[in-house]
C-alpha positions in Angstrom: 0.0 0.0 0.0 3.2 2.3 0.9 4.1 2.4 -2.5 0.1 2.6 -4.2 0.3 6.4 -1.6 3.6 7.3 -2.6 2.9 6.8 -6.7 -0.9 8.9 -6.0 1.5 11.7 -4.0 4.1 11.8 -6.9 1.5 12.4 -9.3 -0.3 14.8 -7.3 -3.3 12.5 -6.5 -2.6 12.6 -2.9 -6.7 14.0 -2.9 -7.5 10.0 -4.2 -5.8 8.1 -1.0 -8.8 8.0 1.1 -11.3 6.8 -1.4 -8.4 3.9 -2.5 -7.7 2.9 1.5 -11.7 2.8 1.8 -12.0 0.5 -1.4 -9.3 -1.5 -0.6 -10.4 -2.2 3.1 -14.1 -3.5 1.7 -12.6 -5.5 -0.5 -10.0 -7.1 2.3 -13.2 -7.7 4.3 -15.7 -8.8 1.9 -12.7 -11.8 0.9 -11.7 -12.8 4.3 -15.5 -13.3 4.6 -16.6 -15.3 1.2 -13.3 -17.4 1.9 -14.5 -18.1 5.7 -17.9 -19.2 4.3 -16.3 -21.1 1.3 -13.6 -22.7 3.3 -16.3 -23.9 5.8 -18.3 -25.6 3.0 -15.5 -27.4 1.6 -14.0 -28.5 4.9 -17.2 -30.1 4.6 -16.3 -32.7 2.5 -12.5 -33.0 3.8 -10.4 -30.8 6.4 -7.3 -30.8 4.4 -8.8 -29.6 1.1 -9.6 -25.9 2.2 -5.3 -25.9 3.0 -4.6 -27.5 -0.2 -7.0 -25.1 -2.0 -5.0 -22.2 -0.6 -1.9 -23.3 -1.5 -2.9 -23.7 -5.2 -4.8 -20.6 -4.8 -1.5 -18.8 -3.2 1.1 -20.1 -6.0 -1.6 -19.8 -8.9 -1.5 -15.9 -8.0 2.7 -15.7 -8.4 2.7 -17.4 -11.8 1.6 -14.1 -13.5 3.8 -12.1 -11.6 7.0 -13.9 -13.2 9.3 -12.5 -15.6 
């Protein structure tokens, strides 16, 4: 986030950071709560599938961040 205020602040958007923090809060919340209710469902069927979900989920996310 320290680098999302200093880009706004460099290009004089420094007006913009409240509305982003706000935005990006909701949307912290709102997917720590949909992964509660979804991990809940699927440690229905199995207690180790919501982990092994998360850990496809978690390196599934860095393969477009390679060079």
């Amino acid at each position: 986030m320290a680098w999302l205020i200093d880009s706004l602040k460099e290009k004089n958007r420094a007006q913009e950071i409240p509305v982003i923090s706000g935005n990006a809060e909701i949307l912290s919340r709102l997917v720590g709560m949909s992964g509660a209710f979804i991990g809940g469902l699927i440690a229905e069927y199995s207690l180790e599938l919501p982990f092994a979900m998360g850990a496809f989920l978690c390196f599934a996310v860095i393969i477009p961040t390679l060079p």
